[in-house]
C-alpha positions, 0 to 999 in steps of 0.5 A: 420560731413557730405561729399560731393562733391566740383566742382571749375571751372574757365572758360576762353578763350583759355588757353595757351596749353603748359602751360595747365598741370601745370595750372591744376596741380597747380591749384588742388594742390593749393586747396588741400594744403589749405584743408590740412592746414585747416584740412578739411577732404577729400577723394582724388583731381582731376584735369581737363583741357580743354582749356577754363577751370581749374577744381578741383574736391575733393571727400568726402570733410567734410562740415566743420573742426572738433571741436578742444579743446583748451586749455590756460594757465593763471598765475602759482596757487600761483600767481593767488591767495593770502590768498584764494582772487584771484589776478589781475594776475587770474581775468585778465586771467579769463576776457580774456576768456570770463569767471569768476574765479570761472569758471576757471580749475586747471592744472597740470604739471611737474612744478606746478599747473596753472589756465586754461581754456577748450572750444570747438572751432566749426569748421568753415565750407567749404563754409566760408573757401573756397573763401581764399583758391580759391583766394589764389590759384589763386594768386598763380598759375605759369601763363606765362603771365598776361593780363588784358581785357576791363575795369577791373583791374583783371589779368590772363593769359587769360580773364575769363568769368565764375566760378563754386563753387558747394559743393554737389548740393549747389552754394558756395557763393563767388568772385574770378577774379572778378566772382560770382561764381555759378552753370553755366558752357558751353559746347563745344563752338560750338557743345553747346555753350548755358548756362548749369546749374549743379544740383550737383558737381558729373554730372560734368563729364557727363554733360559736356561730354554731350556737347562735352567736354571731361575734362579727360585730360588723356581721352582726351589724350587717345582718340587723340592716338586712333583716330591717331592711326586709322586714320594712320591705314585706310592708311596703315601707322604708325603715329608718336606721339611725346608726346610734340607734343601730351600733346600740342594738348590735350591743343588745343581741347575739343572734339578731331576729327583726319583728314587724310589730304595730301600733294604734293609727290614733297615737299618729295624732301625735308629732311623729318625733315624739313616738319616734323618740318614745320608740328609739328611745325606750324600746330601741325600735326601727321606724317605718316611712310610707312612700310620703315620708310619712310615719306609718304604725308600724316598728321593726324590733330586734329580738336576740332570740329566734322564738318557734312562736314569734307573733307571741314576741310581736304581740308582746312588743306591741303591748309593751309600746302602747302604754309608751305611746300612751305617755307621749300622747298625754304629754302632748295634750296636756302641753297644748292645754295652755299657749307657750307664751304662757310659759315665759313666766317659768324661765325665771326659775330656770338657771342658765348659769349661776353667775350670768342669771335664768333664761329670762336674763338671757332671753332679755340680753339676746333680744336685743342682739337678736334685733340689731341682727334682724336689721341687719339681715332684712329680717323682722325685729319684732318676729325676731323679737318674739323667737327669742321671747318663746325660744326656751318655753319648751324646756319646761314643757312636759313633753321635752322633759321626757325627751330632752332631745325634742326641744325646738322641736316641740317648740315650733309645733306648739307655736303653730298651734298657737297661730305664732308666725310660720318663721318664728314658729320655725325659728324655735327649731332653727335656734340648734342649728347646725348641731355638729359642724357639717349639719344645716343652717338656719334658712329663715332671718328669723332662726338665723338671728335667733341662733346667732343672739343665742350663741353669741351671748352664751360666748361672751357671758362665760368667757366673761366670767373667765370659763374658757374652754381648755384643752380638755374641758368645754362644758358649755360646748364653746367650741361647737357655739363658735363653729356654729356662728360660723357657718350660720354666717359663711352659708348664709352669706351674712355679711356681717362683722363679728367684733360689732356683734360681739361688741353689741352682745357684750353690752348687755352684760354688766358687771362681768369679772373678765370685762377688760379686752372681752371682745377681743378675747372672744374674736380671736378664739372664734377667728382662730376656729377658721383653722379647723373649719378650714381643714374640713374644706382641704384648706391648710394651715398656711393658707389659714395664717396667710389670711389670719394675718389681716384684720379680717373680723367679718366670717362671710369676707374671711372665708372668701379670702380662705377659699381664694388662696386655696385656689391660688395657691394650686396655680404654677405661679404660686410658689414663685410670687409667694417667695417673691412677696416674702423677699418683698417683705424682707427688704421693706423690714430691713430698710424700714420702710415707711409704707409708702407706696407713692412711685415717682416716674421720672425715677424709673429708668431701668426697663424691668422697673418700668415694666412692673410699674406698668403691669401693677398700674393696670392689674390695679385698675382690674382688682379695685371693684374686685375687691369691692365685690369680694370676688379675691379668686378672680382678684388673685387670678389677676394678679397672678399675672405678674409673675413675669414682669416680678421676675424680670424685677429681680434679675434685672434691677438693682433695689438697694441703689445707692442713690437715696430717691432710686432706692426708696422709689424702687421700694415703695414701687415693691410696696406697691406690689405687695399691697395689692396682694395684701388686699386679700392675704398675705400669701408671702406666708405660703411655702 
């Protein structure tokens, strides 16, 4: 069986550059998947991308699937003959395989001998297999959106103008998109933009860098960082890569050439976020730091083209850009013409959601649970108050309904402006904090009583009118509003309950279709999101539901106890005192115990029973202001320490005596045991 090279390249017009990577990506897994299915053997599949082309390269690709032995079984042997003579049944079996009876085998199994047939089917080759496997792929790609072009009834999400199909230096011969395939591709539409024949799959690489096109996403990426990096360093400034902003320019060029251009110092009068988001947004520019962090005039853009005039390509950049600095300029004065309290009136007309009001309904419904946290927290109530007042005025405000992404931001350096208080200035920027599970909290009360009003009374509202997220939809982003109170309270170290908060949120609704048993819906959908938090801190699913299992309703104590048993669990008398504590749990259920943990001493006579009365008796007295003071690790480091006398417990005493008072003291001497651990987590539940 022989191996080659295979090449697929599809050639289009400019593909859509956020959507560059998982074309390429399904692309290849596509193909690859096909392979598998066939049984083809290969050696490794490789991704390409530019933005007028989709590639897959599979190395050490057989020429064809291995033969396989086939094996049929016909009628049972007494069926298939009848006094030496065979019977329709057998003659029938053998005229479906194409031969005769005398040509048919005999099998055995475990339950008798049959007539059977052997061949060798020859595997089919790749040239045969591959165009289902191309068209199938293709078919199947997560396209944005189809188009049709001309006269032709072919969809994708570009027009497409060419396909390769090399496998070793031998054109496949097949259709895809309406293209014969063949060994012809193009170079950089530009710097080469004649026909360019492939001798073979493996000069793929080289001969397209040898017309100017790099199709090494990650080279390609790699080359972009470099070359903005070196540009910023020519200037003596540090160049921002944004990572979105950087996989979106990959998308863009073929041949990546980074420019430093520049702008007037006077639009520096503008919030540095609203020209940064002007320029990543409506030119994909890179931009540039001095040594304070401070932004400097200057922009790093990425032509696909390496220009014998490139000051003629920066002025052109640079003449581009000052029109939409310009915008961003006249957003920002005419926004500062009026305070953003004067905005408030407008979020009347606001929708937040069809059935739970306007962002002034909410803005009065988060008030008060904005409030009850401010007291609870050391905050200001009426700081609290006036964030949540001006919290949303910045939607409306011209500059954030050009950059969506600006709001809080704009919203703090309006309020500075307009003499707010510095905390309830930076709590409009705080209210979207953390945005994804591992960014930062609220730092001030004020933001952080701003951001948990905001979320909570968005969870109780909507479950409340029976939206809940599912499996595959969440439209409110729940989930994320979930983690989000979360972590403001786990790293704020806010010790507050959340069925209180929730119930405090819930009150300020009326009327909601989902009322009954709301607050317990919402709290255990936010306490069942401690799973996943807990797997980006090591923390399994076990010692999940070894805490879950008590009524722990406060973020801040249930993390504790989280964090606790992982360290517990790690210790050498871990696996021991869980087994021990879920034979405890055993006995207790199957006895019906009542719970009592009241021992007698005069009814303890064997050693062992003593021994532990005495060992629980005293690491009690050690984890009681423990457990008061939160600390469970030292609490279960403590208790640990029982593990001899536990053990001694089992080997030596008799639990079910068959003397009542005996056996019933000896449980409630368990009981006993069990509670303490009880006070932290149930760990009878760790493996």
């Amino acid at each position: 069986m022989a191996v080659d090279t295979l090449l697929l390249e599809l050639g289009a017009e400019e593909l859509p550059p956020k959507a560059l990577d998982s074309l390429a990506d399904a692309f290849a897994d596509g193909i690859e998947k096909g392979l598998r299915e066939a049984e083809v053997p290969f050696a490794s599949v490789i991704a390409f991308a530019t933005p007028r082309r989709l590639a897959v390269r599979v190395t050490e690709l057989a020429d064809k699937q291995p033969d396989r032995d086939l094996e049929r079984r016909g009628p049972a042997l007494a069926a298939a003959f009848k006094d030496g003579v065979a019977t329709k049944a057998a003659e029938g079996f053998a005229r479906s395989c194409g031969v005769t009876v005398d040509e048919l085998i005999h099998l055995e199994t475990d339950k008798g001998t049959w007539l059977g047939y052997r061949e060798q089917q020859p595997g089919e080759s790749v040239q045969a297999l591959l165009p289902a496997i191309v068209s199938k792929t293709l078919a199947n790609l997560p396209v944005p959106k189809n188009m049709r072009w001309g006269a032709s009834r072919v969809e994708f999400s570009r027009p497409v103008h060419w396909l390769v199909a090399l496998y070793g230096s031998n054109v496949v011969a097949m259709q895809a998109l309406g293209l014969e395939a063949s060994r012809t591709t193009f170079g950089h539409r530009f710097h080469a933009p004649e026909a360019l024949q492939l001798d073979h799959a493996d000069s793929y690489v080289d001969a397209l860098e040898n017309a100017y096109v790099i199709v090494d996403r990650e080279r390609r990426r790699a080359r972009i960082r470099e070359q903005v990096l070196a540009e910023a360093e020519l200037v003596d400034a540090e160049a921002v890569i944004d990572e979105a902003l950087l996989t979106e320019v990959n998308g863009l060029v073929e041949w990546p050439v980074a420019l430093t251009g520049s702008f007037d110092e006077r639009f520096l009068e503008v919030p540095a976020e609203c020209l940064i988001s002007s320029m990543k947004a409506n030119q994909k520019y890179f931009h540039l730091l001095d040594g304070k962090g401070k932004l400097k005039p200057l922009f790093v853009t990425v032509a696909n083209i390496d220009s014998l005039e490139p000051q003629q390509v920066i002025e052109g950049n640079e003449k581009v850009i000052r029109p939409r600095l310009a915008d961003a300029a006249f957003f920002y004065d005419t926004d500062r013409k009026q305070p953003l309290a004067a905005r408030i009136p407008q979020l009347e007309s606001v929708v937040f959601q069809q059935q739970l009001g306007t962002l002034s309904d909410k803005a009065r419904r988060s008030t008060v649970i904005a409030t009850h946290i401010a007291q609870h927290i050391g905050g200001d109530a009426a700081h609290a108050q006036r964030a949540v007042a001006l919290a949303k005025c910045d939607l409306v405000s011209e500059m954030v309904l050009e950059f969506p992404e600006l709001q809080g931001i704009m919203g703090r350096y309006y309020a500075i402006q307009d003499g707010e208080p510095a905390d309830v200035a930076q709590a409009l920027e705080e209210q979207y904090l953390p945005r994804f599970a591992t960014d930062e909290t609220p730092q001030t009360p004020t933001g952080q009583a701003l951001a948990l009003a905001d979320r909570l009374d968005t969870l109780v509202g909507i479950f409340g009118i029976g939206q809940r997220p599912t499996g595959a939809k969440d439209p409110f982003a729940l989930r994320r509003a979930a983690i989000g109170v979360l972590n403001i309270l786990i790293k704020g170290e806010l010790a507050l309950d959340l069925r209180e908060l929730l119930s405090v949120a819930a009150e300020q609704h009326r009327d909601l279709p989902k009322a009954d048993g709301l607050v317990d819906d919402v709290l255990t959908y936010m306490l069942d999101r401690f799973r996943a938090w807990g797997q980006d801190e090591g923390i399994s699913a076990e010692m999940y539901l070894a805490v879950r299992a008590r009524p722990v309703t406060a973020p801040l104590d249930f993390a504790r106890r989280l964090r606790a048993v992982k360290a517990f669990a790690q210790r050498d008398e871990a696996s021991a005192l869980a087994a021990a504590n879920k034979r405890v749990s055993n006995l207790l259920d199957k006895q019906a115990h009542d719970g009592s943990t009241q021992v007698d001493t005069s009814l303890l006579v064997e050693p062992a029973e003593k021994a532990l009365f005495d060992a629980v008796s005293a690491r009690r007295e050690q984890v009681t202001p423990l457990f008061a003071a939160g600390d469970y690790q030292r609490a279960l480091d403590v208790l640990a320490e029982l593990r001899s006398p536990v053990d001694d417990f089992f080997d030596d005493v008799m639990v079910m005596a068959e003397d009542d008072a005996t056996r019933n003291n000896r449980l409630a001497l368990l009981a006993s045991l069990r509670a303490l651990f009880l006070e932290v987590a149930d760990i009878s539940l760790l493996p």
